[in-house]
N, C-alpha and C positions, 0 to 999 in steps of 0.2 A: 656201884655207887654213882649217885648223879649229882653232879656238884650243884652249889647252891645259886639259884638264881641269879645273885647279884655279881656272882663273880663270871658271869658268862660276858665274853668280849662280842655284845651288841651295840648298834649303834643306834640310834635315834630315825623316826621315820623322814626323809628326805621327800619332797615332792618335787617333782620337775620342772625344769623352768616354766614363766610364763609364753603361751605363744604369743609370734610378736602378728603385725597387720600385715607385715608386708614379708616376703610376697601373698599377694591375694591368692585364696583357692583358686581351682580352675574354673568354680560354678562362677564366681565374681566375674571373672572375664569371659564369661560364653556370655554372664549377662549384659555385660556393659558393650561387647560386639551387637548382640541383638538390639540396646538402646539405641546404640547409632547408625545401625539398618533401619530400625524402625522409622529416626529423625529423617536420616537423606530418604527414604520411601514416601515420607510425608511431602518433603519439601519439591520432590520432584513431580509427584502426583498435584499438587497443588499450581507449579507451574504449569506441566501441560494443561490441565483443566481452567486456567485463568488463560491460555493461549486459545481452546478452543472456545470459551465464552467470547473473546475479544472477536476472532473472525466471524461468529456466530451473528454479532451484535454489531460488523461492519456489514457482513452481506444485508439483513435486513433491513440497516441501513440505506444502504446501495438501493434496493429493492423498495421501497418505499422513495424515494429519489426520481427513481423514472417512474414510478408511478403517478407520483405528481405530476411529472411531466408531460406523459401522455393526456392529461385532465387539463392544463394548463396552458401545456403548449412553448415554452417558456424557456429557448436555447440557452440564452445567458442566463437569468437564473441559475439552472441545471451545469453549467460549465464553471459556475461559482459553489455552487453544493458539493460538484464534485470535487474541486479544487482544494476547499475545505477538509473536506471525509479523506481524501487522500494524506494531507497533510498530518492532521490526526492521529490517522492509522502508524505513519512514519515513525511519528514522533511517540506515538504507544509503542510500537515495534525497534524502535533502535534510540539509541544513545539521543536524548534532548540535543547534546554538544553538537555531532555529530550531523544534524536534519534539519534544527530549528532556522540556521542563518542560511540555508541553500535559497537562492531563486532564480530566475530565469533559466537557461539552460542547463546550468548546474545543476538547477533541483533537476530537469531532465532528464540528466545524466545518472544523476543516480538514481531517478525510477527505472533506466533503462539496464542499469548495474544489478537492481537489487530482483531484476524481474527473473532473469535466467541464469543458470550454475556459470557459465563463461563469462558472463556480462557485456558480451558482443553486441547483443541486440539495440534497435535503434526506432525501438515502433513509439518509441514519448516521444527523442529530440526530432526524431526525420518523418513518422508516420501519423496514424490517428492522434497521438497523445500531443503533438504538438498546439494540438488548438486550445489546449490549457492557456499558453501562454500567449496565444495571439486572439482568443474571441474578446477576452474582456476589454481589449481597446480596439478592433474594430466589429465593431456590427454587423458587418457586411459577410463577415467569415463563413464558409460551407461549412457546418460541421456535421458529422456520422457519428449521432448519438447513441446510436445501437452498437459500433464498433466502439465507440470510447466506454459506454460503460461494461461492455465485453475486456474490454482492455485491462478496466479499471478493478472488475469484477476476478479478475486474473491475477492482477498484481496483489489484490491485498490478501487470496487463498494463498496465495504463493507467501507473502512474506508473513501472516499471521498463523501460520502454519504448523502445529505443535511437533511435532517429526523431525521439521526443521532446525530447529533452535536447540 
């Protein structure tokens, strides 16, 4: 005998809870690791390649400089172009705060600081690079425009240098 339908002890169909957002799947977080691989890969790639534009576009620089040069003739000119390109460069390559207010020797010093890993070196305040800051008031000055733009040509590979930074 099979009792009758209604007297059987069923209960009503339950459905399980909702799920909630959090924690996220796993898939959600491999994605959102990959989003911000993808961000910093960007943002680094974007520096070095703005690092190599900017040396790219001081050598030329540079190099169109003594090319005048040689056509023109024109020490002072040339010891004020560079003076400029150099300053420039600094101030693209390091902190405004930090370059804009150096002059005389101090600015120097820190070309001579920023040239090599020890910062020992002394070829801006003691060597070729000093006639930065002595041709434009005397006229009279010797200067080794093949060594200063060697010099100058050095310092901005060296500090425009995407590797570096």
């Amino acid at each position: 005998m099979t009792p009758a339908p209604d007297a059987l002890p069923l209960r009503d169909i339950h459905l399980p809870a909702a799920v909630g957002w959090w924690p996220p799947a796993p898939g959600w977080w491999g994605l959102t690791v990959l989003c911000l691989l993808l961000i910093l890969t960007i943002l680094i790639w974007n520096k070095v390649r703005r690092r190599g534009r900017l040396k790219k576009q001081c050598l030329t620089l540079l190099r169109q400089l003594t090319e005048r040069f040689k056509h023109k003739g024109d020490e002072q000119q040339l010891i004020a172009d560079l003076s400029i390109l150099l300053r420039r460069v600094a101030i693209s390559a390091y902190p405004r705060q930090k370059v804009a207010a150096l002059t005389g020797n101090e600015w120097l010093r820190f070309l001579d600081k920023t040239l090599t890993d020890d910062g020992t070196g002394k070829v801006f305040s003691e060597g070729a690079g000093r006639v930065l800051l002595e041709a434009p008031y005397n006229p009279d000055c010797r200067v080794d425009c093949d060594a200063l733009t060697g010099l100058i040509r050095q310092w901005i590979s060296r500090n425009t240098d995407s590797r570096r930074r």
